[in-house]
C-alpha positions as CSV (number, residue, x, y, z in Angstrom):
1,X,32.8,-39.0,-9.9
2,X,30.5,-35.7,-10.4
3,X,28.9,-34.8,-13.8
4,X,31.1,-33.0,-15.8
5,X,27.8,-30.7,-16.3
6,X,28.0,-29.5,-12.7
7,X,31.6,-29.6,-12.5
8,X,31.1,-26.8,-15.6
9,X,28.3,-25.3,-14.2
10,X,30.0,-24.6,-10.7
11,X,32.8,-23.3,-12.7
12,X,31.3,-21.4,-14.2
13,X,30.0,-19.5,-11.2
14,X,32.8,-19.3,-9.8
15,X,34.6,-17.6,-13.0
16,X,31.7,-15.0,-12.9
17,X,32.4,-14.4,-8.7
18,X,28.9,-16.0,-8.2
19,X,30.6,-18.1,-5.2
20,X,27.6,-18.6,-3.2
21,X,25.3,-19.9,-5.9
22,X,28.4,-22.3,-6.2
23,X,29.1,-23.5,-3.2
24,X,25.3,-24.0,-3.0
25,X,25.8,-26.5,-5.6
26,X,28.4,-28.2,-5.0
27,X,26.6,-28.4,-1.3
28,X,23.4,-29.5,-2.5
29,X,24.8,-33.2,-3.7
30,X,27.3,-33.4,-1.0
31,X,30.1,-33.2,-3.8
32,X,32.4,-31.4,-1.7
33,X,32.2,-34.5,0.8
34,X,32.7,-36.9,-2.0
35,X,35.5,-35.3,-4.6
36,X,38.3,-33.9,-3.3
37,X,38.9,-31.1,-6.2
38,X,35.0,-30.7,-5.2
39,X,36.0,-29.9,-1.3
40,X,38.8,-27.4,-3.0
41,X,36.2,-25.4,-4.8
42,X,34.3,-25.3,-2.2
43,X,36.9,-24.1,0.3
44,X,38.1,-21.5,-2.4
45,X,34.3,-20.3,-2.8
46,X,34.5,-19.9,0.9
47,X,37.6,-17.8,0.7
48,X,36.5,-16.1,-1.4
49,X,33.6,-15.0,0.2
50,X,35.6,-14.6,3.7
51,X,34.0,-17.0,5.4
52,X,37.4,-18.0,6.9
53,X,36.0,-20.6,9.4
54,X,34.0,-22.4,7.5
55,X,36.7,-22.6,4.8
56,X,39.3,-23.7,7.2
57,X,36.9,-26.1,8.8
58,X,36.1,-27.6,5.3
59,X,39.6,-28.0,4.6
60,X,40.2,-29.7,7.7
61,X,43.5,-30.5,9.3
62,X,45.5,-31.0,6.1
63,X,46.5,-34.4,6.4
64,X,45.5,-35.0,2.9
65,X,47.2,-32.0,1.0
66,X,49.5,-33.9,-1.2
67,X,46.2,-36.5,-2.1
68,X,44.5,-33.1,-2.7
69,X,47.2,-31.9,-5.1
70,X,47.7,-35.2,-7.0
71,X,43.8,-35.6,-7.7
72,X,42.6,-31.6,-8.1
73,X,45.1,-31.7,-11.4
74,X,45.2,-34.9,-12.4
75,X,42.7,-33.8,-15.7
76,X,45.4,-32.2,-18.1
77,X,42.9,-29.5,-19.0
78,X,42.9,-28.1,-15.7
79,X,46.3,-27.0,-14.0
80,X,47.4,-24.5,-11.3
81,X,48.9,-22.0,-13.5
82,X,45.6,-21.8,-16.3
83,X,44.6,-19.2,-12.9
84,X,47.6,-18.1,-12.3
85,X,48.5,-19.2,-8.5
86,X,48.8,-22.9,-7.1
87,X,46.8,-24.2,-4.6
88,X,49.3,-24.4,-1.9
89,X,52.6,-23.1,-1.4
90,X,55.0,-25.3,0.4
91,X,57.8,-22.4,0.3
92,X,57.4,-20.5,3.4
């Protein structure tokens, strides 16, 4: 499990669009190999910064979205809707 200080820090970057300086984090200890809601950030960062390939190649095939959704919101401080969007949308 990450430190919760990093897990605020990164946060916190990414709240103030710093999404490199983020990702760089979150890169640095290989958390976005090793936490799930890690490797979400991390794509999102991505995204955010239109990196497109990358972020799809982080995300992988998506085999593991409905592991992903259980265990990015499974802390009750954090949900979907605190940033108004969820982080998939199954109705296409």
């Amino acid at each position: 499990m990450p430190s919760v200080f990093i897990l605020i820090t990164v946060q916190a970057y990414f709240s103030s669009k710093q999404y490199r300086r983020a990702l760089m984090v979150l890169k640095r200890g290989d958390m976005h190999e090793r936490e799930l809601r890690c490797k979400y950030l991390a794509a999102r960062c991505l995204a955010e910064c239109k990196d497109w390939e990358e972020c799809l190649s982080m995300l992988g095939d998506g085999n593991n979205v409905d592991c992903l959704n259980s265990s990015l919101f499974s802390d009750s401080r954090v949900s979907a809707t605190d940033q108004g969007h969820a982080p998939f949308n199954r109705e296409s």
